[in-house]
N, C-alpha and C positions, 0 to 999 in steps of 0.2 A: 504493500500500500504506500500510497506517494505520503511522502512527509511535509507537502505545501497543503495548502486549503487555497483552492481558487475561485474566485467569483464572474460572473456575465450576466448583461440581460440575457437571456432566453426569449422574450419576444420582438420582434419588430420595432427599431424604431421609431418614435413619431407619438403623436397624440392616442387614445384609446382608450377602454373603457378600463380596461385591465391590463397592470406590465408584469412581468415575471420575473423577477430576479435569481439565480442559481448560483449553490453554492457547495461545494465537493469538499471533501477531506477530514483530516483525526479534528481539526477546530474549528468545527463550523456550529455547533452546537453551545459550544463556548462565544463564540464571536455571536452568535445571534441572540445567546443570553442578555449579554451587556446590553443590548442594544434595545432589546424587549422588555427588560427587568425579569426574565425568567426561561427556565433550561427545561420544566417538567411540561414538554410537548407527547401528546401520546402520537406515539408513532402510526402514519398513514392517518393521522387527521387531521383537517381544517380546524386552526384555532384562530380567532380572532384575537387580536391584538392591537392597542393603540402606541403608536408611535411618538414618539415625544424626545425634543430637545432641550434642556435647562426649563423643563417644566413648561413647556411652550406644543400644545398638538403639532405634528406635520401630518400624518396621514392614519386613515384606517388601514390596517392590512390583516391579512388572511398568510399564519404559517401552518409548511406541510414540514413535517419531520420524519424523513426516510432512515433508519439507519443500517449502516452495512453490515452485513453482504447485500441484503437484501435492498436494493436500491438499485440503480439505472447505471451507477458507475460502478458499485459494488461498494463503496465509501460511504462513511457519514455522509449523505446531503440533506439541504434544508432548501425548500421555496417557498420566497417571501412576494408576495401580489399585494403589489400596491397599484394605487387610480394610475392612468398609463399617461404619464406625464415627462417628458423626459428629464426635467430638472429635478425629478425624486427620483427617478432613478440613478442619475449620477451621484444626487446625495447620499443615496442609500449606498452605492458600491465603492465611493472615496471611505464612504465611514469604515466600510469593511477591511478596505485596503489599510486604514490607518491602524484596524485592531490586528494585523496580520495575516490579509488575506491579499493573494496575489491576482491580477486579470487576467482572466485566461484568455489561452492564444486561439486563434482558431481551430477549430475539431478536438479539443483537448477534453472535453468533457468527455467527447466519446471513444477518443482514445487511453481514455482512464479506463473505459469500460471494456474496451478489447484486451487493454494488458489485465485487467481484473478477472477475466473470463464471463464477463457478460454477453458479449459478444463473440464472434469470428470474424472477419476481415472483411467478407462478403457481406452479411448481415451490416457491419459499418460501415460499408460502400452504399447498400441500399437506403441508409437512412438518408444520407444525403442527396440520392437519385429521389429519395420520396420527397424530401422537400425542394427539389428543383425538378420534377418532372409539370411536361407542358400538356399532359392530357389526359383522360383518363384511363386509356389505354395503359400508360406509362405509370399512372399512379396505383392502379390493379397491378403491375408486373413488379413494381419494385415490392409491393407490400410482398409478394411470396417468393422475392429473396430474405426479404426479409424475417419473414416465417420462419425460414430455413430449408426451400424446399431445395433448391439448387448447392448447399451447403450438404443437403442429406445425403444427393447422389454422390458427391465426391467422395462421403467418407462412406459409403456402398464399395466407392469400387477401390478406395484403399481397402477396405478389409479383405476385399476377395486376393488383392496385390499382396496382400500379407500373409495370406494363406500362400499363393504362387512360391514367393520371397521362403517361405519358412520351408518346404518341401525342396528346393535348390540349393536351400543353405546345408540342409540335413544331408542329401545326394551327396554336395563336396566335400562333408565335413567324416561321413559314414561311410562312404563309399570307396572300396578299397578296391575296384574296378571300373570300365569303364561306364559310362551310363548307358544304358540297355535301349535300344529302339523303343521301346515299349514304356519306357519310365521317358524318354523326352518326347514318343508319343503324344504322350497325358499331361505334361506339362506345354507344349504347343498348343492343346484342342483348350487348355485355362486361357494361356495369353493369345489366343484368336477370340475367347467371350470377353475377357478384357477392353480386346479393340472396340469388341463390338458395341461396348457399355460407353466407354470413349468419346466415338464417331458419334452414336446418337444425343451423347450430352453437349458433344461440341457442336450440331446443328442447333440445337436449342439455344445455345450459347448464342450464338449466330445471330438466330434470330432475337434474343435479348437486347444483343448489342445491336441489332439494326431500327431495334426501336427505340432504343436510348438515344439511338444517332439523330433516327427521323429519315425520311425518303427525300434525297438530293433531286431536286428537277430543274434543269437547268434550261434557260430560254436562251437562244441561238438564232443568228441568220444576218443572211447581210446587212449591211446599215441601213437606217430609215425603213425595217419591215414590218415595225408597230411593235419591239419587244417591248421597251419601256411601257407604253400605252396597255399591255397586255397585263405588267407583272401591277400596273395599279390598278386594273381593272379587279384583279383575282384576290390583290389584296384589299381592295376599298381605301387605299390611304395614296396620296402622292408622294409615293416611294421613289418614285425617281423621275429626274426632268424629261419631258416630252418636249421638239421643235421638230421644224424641219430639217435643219440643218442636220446635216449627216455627222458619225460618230459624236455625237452629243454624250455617249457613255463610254466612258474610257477604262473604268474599274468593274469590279465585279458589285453588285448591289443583291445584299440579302436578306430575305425576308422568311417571315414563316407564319405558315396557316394551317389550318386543321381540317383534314375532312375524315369523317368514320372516325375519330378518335383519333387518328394517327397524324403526326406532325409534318409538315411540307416544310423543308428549306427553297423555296422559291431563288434561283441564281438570275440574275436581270443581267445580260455579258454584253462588251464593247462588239460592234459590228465588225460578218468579218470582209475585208475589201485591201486589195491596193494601198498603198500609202505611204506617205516619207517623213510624215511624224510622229516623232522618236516616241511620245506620251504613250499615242495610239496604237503605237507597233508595239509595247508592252501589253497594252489593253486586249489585244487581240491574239497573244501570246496563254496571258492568263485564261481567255477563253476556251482557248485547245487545250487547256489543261483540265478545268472545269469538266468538257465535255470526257473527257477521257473517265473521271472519278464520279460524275451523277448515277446515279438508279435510272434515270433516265432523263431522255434529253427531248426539248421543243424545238423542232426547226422551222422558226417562224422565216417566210417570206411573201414578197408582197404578188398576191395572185393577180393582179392585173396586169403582170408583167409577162410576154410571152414565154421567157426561159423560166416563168417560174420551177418549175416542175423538177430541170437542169439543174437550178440552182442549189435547190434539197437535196438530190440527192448526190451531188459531187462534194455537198459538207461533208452527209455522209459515209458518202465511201473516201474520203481523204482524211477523215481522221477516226475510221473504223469506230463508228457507233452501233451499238447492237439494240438498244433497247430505247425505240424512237417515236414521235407523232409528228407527222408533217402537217403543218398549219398553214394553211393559206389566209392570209390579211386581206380586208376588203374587199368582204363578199359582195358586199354594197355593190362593187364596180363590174361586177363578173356575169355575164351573161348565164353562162352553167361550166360547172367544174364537174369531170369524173373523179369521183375520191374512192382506195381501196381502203382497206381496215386500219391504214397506219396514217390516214390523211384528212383533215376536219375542213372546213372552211370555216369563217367566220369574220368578222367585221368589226374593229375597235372603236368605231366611233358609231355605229350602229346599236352592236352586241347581240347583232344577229349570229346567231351558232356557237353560243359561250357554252349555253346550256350542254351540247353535244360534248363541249370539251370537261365541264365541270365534269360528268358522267366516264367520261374516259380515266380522269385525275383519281374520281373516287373507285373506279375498277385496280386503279392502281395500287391503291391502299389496302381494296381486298385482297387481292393476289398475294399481300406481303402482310395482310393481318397476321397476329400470331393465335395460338391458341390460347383457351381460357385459362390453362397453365404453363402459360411462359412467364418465365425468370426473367427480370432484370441484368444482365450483365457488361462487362467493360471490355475493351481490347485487352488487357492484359490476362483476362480469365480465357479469352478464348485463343491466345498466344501459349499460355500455357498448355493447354488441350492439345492444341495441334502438336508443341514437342514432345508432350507425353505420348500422343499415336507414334510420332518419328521415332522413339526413343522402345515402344512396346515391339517396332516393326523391325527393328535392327535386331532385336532381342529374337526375333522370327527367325534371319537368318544366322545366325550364331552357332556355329558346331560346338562351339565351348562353350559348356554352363558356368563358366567362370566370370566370361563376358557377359552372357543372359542377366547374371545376378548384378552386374554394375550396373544395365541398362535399367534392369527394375526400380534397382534405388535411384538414379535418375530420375524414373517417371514419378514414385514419391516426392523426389521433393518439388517436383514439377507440384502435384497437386496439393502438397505443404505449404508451398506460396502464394495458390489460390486462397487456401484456410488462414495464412498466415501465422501457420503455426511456426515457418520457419520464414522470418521476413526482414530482412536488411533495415536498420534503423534510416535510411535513405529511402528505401521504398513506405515506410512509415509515415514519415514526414512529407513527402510529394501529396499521401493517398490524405493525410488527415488536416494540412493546410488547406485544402479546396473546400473545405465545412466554413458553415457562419461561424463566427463568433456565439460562443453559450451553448453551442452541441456539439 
């Protein structure tokens, strides 16, 4: 248990009806005695208390007194609600600071909790995907990381790894010959159900992280073909300047929207054409890059133009796009367009044929819904995975169970890192500074 006692608000700054103040450690009970005139709080209850300075009210408040283990950190803690004001808040946590309590840094509260064993790494990652997630989709997936549902599988298939691990070690430790076809048989047909437990966690994973991520859709097509026009339309805001004048967008402009629950990174890209300025020959740089990394890409140009058609598809095949809608601009102006299933028409200053494309955008979303039991996860859980299949698959080809067995304990700590059972005071600190302040 830490030897400091740390304080934060806990809620939002700003005005409100209620603030929450938090407080961790061996003297926190102590520090909010002084402060209250009294220490006999019954534990997990709201007790009202008046606050007072040299006999002078400051506020009503409401303490909860957790003590540890059995708390949030695993520590003594105590929260203190006062009216959500923020000059009583800071009074109240200077007071704290003055009787010896420290400000905690960001994530600190719940990295008290992960080295306490309240936690696992995963579960502390999700708390903070829950309080930064943008939908509900995302706010259903972190809660059953949070749960532990994606924490359960892994330590599923360490234990079957441990069983493998333990049979291997006994072979080289016992075994006063060589090992039998029949005994690395039986140990092959374990670590082929390994992979297989693996691969299925890692797609899940997959799919974790591509909700966390949200679906990249990137707007594209020569200059002046109505992209700007398009990415305000989708969003309702004047996201980005519209004129005549060509390359008007020279940077990437990002936006995001929601359809089915699921979150759209909208990309709004510099036009792509011809050109001898140096700005825009960046802008148009970034844009091939863009297309390259989207979920998918808009190739907006302008249909009244005869090479429309040309136009789309030489983006596309010049910088090998796989997953596309060709949009034609200013349907207003077009007598009739044949469109195949990759091709919309529609009209920005109209908004004729938006509808058609809304319906394409929200198929998108289905295609890549998850299920009702998808996990929350990060690139680093699903980096893990992948070297643990690489690390199970080398183990495959391996004549020597000598090697087999280093490879196993590789793929351990591969999924010890995920748990963070075994986790670098640097990968600590990267995972638990991205938290607010006071969790």
């Amino acid at each position: 248990m830490s030897q400091t006692t740390i304080v934060a608000r806990a809620t939002a700054s700003g005005h409100s009806g209620i603030a929450i103040t938090r407080v961790s450690g061996s003297k926190s009970l102590e520090i909010i005695g002084q402060i209250f005139g009294k220490t006999d709080f019954e534990p997990r209850k709201a007790t009202f208390v008046w606050w007072k300075e040299n006999h002078q009210l400051v506020d009503q408040c409401i303490v909860i007194y957790f003590p540890g283990p059995r708390s949030s950190t695993g520590e003594d803690v105590v929260e203190i609600h006062t009216h959500g004001n923020t000059i009583l808040t800071n009074m109240l946590i200077m007071k704290i600071q003055a009787m010896g309590g420290s400000l905690a840094k960001p994530g600190e509260f719940m990295q008290r909790a992960f080295l306490n064993g309240k936690v696992d790494l995963v579960q502390a990652e999700a708390v903070a995907d829950l309080i930064a997630a943008s939908s509900e989709q995302e706010l259903k997936s972190a809660a059953q990381s949070l749960s532990g549902m994606f924490s359960h599988q892994v330590r599923d298939i360490q234990r079957q790894l441990n069983n493998v691990r333990v049979q291997i070690e006994a072979l080289i430790d016992f075994s006063d010959e060589d090992i039998s076809p029949t005994e690395q048989n039986q140990i092959n047909v374990l670590l082929a159900d390994i992979k297989s437990l693996l691969r299925k966690l890692l797609g899940q994973a997959q799919k974790g992280l591509k909700l966390r991520q949200g679906l990249v859709i990137a707007i594209v097509g020569p200059a002046n073909a109505g992209k700007s026009s398009l990415l305000n339309i989708l969003t309702q805001e004047d996201s980005a300047i519209v004129t005549d004048i060509e390359g008007t967008t020279r940077d990437v402009i990002k936006e995001r929207v929601h359809f089915n629950g699921i979150c759209l990174t909208l990309l709004d890209t510099a036009g792509l054409r011809s050109t001898n300025n140096v700005v825009e020959k960046i802008g148009i740089e970034k844009t091939k890059d863009v297309m390259a990394k989207a979920n998918h890409v808009l190739v907006m140009v302008d249909g009244s133009k005869p090479d429309a058609k040309f136009q789309a598809e030489t983006i596309i095949a010049e910088n090998k796009v796989s997953s596309y809608t060709i949009i034609y601009n200013k349907k207003d102006l077009l007598a009739h367009v044949v469109v195949d299933s990759k091709e919309i028409c529609l009209s920005t200053k109209t908004k004729e044929g938006l509808n058609e494309l809304e319906m394409r955008l929200k198929q998108l979303t289905l295609d890549s819904a998850p299920e009702a039991d998808t996990f929350i996860a990060r690139a680093r859980h699903v980096e893990a995975l992948e070297r643990s299949i690489l690390h199970i698959e080398q183990a495959e080809k391996q004549p020597m169970i000598e090697i087999q067995a280093q490879e196993l304990r590789l793929v351990q700590l591969e999924l010890d890192q995920i748990l963070g059972t075994v986790s670098s005071d640097d990968l600590l600190g990267m995972i638990f500074s991205t938290f607010c302040i006071g969790k």
